[in-house]
C-alpha positions as CSV (number, residue, x, y, z in Angstrom):
1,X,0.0,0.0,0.0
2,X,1.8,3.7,-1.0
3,X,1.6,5.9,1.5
4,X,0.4,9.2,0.1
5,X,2.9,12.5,-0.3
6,X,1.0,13.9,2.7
7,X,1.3,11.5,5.2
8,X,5.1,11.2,4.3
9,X,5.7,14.9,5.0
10,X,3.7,14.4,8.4
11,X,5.8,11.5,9.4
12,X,9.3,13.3,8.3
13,X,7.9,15.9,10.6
14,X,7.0,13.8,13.4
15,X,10.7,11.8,13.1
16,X,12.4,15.9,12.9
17,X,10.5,17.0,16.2
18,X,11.4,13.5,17.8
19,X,15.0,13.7,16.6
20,X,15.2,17.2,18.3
21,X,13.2,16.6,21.2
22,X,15.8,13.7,21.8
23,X,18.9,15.8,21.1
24,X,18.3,18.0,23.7
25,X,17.0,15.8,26.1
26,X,20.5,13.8,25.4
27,X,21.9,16.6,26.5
28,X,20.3,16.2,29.9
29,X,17.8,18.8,30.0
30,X,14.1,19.0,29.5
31,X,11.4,21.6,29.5
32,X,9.6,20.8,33.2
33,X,12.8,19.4,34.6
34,X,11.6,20.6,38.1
35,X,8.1,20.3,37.7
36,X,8.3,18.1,40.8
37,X,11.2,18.9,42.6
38,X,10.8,22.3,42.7
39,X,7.7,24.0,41.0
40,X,8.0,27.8,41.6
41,X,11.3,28.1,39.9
42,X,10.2,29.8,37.1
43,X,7.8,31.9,39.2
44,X,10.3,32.6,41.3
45,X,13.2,33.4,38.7
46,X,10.7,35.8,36.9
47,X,9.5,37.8,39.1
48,X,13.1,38.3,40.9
49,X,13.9,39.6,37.5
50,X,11.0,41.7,37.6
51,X,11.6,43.4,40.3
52,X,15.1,44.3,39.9
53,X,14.1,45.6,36.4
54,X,11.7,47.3,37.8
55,X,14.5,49.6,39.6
56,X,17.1,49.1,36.8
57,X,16.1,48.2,33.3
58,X,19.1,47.7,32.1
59,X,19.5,44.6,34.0
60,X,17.8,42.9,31.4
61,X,20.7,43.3,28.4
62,X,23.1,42.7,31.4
63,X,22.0,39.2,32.0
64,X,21.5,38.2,28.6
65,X,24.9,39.1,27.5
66,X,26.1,37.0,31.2
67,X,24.4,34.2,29.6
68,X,26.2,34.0,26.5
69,X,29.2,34.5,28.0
70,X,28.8,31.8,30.4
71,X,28.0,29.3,27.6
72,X,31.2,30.2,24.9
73,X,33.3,29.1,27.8
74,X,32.8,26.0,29.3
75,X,29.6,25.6,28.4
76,X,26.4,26.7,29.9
77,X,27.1,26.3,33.9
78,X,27.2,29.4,35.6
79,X,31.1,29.2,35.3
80,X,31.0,32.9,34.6
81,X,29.4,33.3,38.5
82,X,32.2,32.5,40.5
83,X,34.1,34.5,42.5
84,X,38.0,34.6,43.1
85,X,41.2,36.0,41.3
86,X,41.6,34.7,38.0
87,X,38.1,33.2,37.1
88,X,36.0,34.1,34.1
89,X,34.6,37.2,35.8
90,X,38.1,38.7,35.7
91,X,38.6,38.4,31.9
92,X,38.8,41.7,30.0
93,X,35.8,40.6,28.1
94,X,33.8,40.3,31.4
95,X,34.6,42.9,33.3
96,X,31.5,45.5,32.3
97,X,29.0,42.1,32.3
98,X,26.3,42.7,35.5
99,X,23.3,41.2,36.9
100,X,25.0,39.2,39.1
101,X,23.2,40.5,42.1
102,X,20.0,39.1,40.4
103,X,21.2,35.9,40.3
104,X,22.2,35.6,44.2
105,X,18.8,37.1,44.8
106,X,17.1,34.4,43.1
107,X,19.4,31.8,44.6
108,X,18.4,32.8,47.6
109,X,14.5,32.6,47.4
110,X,15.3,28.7,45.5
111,X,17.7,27.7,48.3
112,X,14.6,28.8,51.1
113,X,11.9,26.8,48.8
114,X,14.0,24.1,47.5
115,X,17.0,23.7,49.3
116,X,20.1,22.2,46.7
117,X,17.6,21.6,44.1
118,X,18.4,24.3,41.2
119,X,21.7,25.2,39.4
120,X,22.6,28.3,39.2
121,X,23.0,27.3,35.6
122,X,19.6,26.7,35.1
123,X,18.8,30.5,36.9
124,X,21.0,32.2,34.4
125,X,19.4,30.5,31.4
126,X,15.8,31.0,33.0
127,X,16.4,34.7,33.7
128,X,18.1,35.3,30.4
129,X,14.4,34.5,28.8
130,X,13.0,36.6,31.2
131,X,14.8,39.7,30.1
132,X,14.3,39.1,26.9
133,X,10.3,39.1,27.7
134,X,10.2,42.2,30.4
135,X,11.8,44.2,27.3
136,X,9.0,43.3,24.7
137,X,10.2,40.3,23.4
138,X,8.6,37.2,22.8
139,X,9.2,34.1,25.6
140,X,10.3,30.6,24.4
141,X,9.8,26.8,26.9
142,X,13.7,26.9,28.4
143,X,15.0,23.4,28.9
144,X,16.1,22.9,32.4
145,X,18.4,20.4,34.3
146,X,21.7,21.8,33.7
147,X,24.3,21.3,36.4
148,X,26.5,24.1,37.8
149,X,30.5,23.5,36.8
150,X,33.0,24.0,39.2
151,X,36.3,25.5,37.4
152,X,35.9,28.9,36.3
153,X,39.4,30.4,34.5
154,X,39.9,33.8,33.2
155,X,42.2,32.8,30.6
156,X,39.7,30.6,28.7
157,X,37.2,33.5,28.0
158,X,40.3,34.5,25.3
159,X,38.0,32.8,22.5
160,X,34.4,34.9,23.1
161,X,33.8,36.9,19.8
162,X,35.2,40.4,20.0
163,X,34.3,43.1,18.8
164,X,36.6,43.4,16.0
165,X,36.3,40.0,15.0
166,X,35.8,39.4,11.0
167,X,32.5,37.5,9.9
168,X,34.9,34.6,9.4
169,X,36.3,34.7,12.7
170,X,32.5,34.9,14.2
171,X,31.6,32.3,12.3
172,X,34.5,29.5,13.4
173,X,33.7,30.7,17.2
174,X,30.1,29.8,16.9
175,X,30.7,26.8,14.2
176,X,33.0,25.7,17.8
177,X,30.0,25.4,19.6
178,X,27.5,23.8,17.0
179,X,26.0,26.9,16.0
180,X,25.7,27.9,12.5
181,X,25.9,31.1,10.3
182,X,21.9,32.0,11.0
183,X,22.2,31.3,15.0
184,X,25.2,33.8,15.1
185,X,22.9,36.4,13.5
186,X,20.0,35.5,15.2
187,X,22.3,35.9,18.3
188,X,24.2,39.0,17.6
189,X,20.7,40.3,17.2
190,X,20.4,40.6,21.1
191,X,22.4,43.6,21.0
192,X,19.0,44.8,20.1
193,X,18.6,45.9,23.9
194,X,21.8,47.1,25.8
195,X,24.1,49.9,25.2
196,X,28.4,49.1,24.6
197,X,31.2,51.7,25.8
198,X,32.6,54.2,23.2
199,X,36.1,52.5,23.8
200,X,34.9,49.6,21.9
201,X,34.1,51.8,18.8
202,X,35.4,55.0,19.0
203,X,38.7,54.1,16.6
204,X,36.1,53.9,14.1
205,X,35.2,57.1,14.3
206,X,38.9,58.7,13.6
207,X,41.8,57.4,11.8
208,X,40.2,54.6,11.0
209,X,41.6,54.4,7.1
210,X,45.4,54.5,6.6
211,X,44.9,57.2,4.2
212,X,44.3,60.0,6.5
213,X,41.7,60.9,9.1
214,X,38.7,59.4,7.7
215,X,36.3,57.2,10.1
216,X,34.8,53.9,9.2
217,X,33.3,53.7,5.9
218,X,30.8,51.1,6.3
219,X,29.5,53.8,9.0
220,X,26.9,56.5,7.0
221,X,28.5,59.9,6.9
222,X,25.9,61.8,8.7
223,X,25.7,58.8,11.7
224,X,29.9,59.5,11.9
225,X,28.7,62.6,13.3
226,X,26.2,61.7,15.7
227,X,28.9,58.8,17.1
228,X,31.8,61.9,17.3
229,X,29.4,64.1,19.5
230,X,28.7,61.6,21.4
231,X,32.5,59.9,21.9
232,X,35.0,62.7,21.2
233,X,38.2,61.6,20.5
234,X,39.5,62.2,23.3
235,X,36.7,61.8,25.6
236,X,35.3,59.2,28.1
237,X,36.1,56.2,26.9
238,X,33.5,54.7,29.3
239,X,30.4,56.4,28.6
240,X,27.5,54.5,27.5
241,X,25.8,54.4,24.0
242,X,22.7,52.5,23.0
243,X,23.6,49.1,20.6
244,X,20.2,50.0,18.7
245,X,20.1,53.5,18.0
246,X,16.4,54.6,18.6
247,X,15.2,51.4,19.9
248,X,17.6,51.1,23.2
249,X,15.4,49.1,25.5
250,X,13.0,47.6,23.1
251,X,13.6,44.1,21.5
252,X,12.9,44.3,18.2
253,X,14.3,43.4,14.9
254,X,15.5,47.5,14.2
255,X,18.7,46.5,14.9
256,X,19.2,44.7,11.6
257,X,17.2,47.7,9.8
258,X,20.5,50.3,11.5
259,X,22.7,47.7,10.1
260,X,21.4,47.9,6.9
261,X,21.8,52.1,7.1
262,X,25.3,51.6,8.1
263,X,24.5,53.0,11.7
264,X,25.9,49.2,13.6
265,X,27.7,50.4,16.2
266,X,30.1,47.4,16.8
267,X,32.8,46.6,13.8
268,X,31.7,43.0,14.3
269,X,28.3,44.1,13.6
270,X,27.9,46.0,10.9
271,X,29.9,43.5,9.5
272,X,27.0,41.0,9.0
273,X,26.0,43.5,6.6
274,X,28.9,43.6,4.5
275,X,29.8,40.1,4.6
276,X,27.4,38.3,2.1
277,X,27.2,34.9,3.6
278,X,25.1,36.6,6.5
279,X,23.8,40.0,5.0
280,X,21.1,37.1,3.7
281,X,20.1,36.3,7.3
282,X,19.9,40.2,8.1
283,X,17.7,40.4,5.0
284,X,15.7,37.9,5.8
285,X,14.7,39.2,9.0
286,X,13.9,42.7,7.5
287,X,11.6,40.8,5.4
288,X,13.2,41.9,2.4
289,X,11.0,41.1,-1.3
290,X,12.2,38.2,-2.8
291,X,14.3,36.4,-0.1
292,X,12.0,33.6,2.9
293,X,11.1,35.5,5.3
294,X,12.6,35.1,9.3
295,X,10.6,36.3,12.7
296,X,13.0,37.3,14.5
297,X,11.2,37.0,18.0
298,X,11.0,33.0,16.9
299,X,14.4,32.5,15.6
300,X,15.6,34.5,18.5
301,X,14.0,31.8,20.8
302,X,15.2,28.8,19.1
303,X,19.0,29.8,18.8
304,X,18.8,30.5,22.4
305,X,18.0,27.0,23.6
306,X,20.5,25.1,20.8
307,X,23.4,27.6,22.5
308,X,21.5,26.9,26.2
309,X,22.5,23.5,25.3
310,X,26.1,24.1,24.5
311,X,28.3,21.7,26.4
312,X,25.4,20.7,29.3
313,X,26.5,19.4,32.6
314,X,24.5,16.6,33.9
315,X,23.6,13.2,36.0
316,X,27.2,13.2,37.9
317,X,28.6,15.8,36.2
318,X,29.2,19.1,38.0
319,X,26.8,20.1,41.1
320,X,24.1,22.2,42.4
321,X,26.0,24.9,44.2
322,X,24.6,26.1,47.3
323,X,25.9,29.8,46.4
324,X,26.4,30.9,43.2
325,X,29.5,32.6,43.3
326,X,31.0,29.8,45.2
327,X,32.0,25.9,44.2
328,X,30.7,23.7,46.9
């Protein structure tokens, strides 16, 4: 008996969502993973976030940059959390990252409900969602059951992605942790919310070219100006400017429309614009005519929990700290 074109699209389907259901629960986590052992969490991890938000709003970019730090190095398990001279938090690429204070709250409130139940691993991942949501964006089920590592080393944060780094360079970084050309997109597109120093842009602004005093010019003339006002040459280097000019605190997909205007404020990403092997992605998400379109609140969700995943602790592996910033 042939089985009809339909029902053999529904059962490659059905085999797809089974394949990735399994992938990630090889990995050791599940959605619900404390269902039982410890119900609130999410509750509790949300509205912790909340209420610091509530005071400081920019608490929200803070822990979802934390969170991709943590898992470029390591692995997803609140390596980036612990305290002591020469540990991740002491890395040059670190040293601005915040929210940690959120984190210990919510620790605390877990450790009173469910004592030695949740990873801090799992808080960071769960509060990474929720700032994502408190600034507009759209939520996504986190997989849970993640285990806390326990060696945390400044020098190994040497291989994030910088801000300089080529598209090529970007790529190998995030092709080192099984994510591919549309999830480093999809991800750099969290710089929708946040704001970056001017000392991580501002030799873009002068003598940029070797040919005299010109600025960047994949940066539009008129934007040049806006960015010198704002970071004079010789100026400070460590005041704040918005990652998404005009949409600072709201996470939406303008960030790719300023990168298509030239106004990216980070080399490495207006370079997504420039480099055609991901200028696609950025198109796609614009909704450009021609081209499959890409929602970028859905995408956004979906690369979150394939880099969640990166390098999972679980079963024996690692442990459920009692304090964060502190191996057992």
């Amino acid at each position: 008996m042939e089985v009809s074109c339909f029902s053999q699209n529904v059962l490659l389907v059905t085999l797809l969502l089974a394949i990735a259901v399994s992938l990630v629960e090889s990995q050791g986590t599940r959605v619900g993973f404390y269902s039982t052992s410890c119900p609130r969490v999410e509750s509790i991890v949300r509205s912790t976030v909340q209420s610091h938000f509530g005071s400081d709003p920019t608490i929200a970019p803070g822990l979802l940059r934390m969170h991709f730090h943590d898992c470029f190095v390591h692995g997803c398990d609140a390596s980036i959390l612990i305290d002591g001279p020469g540990t991740e938090k002491t890395a040059p690429p670190n040293l601005l990252l915040r929210g940690y204070e959120v984190i210990d709250d919510a620790k605390t409130q877990l450790e009173a409900a469910c004592p030695g139940v949740v990873s801090c691993a799992d808080i960071l991942a769960l509060a990474a969602r929720d700032s994502v949501v408190l600034t507009s964006g759209a939520s996504w089920a986190v997989p849970t059951g993640r285990r806390d590592g326990t060696v945390s080393q400044a020098s190994d944060a040497a291989n994030l992605p910088g801000f300089r780094d080529s598209v090529d360079v970007q790529k190998q970084k995030f092709a080192a942790k099984g994510l591919n050309t549309q999830d480093l997109v999809t991800l750099v597109g969290g710089h929708t919310i946040g704001t970056t120093a001017c000392q991580f842009f501002r030799y873009r602004l002068y003598n940029f070219t070797t040919t005299g005093n010109g600025a960047d010019p994949s940066i539009t003339a008129a934007f040049v100006s806006q960015l010198q006002a704002l970071c004079p040459q010789n100026g400070d280097g460590s005041r704040r400017i918005g990652l998404d000019t005009g949409s600072v605190n709201r996470f939406d997909n303008s960030f790719f429309a300023n990168l298509r205007d030239g106004k990216g404020i980070l080399e490495s990403d207006q370079r997504l614009w420039t480099d055609a092997s991901t200028k696609t992605f950025v198109q796609r998400f614009l909704g450009i005519r021609g081209l499959l379109g890409l929602t970028f609140n859905i995408e956004f969700g979906r690369s979150m929990v394939k880099m969640s995943n990166i390098e999972v602790k679980a079963g024996t592996v690692g442990e459920i700290r009692k304090v964060c910033s502190k191996v057992n």
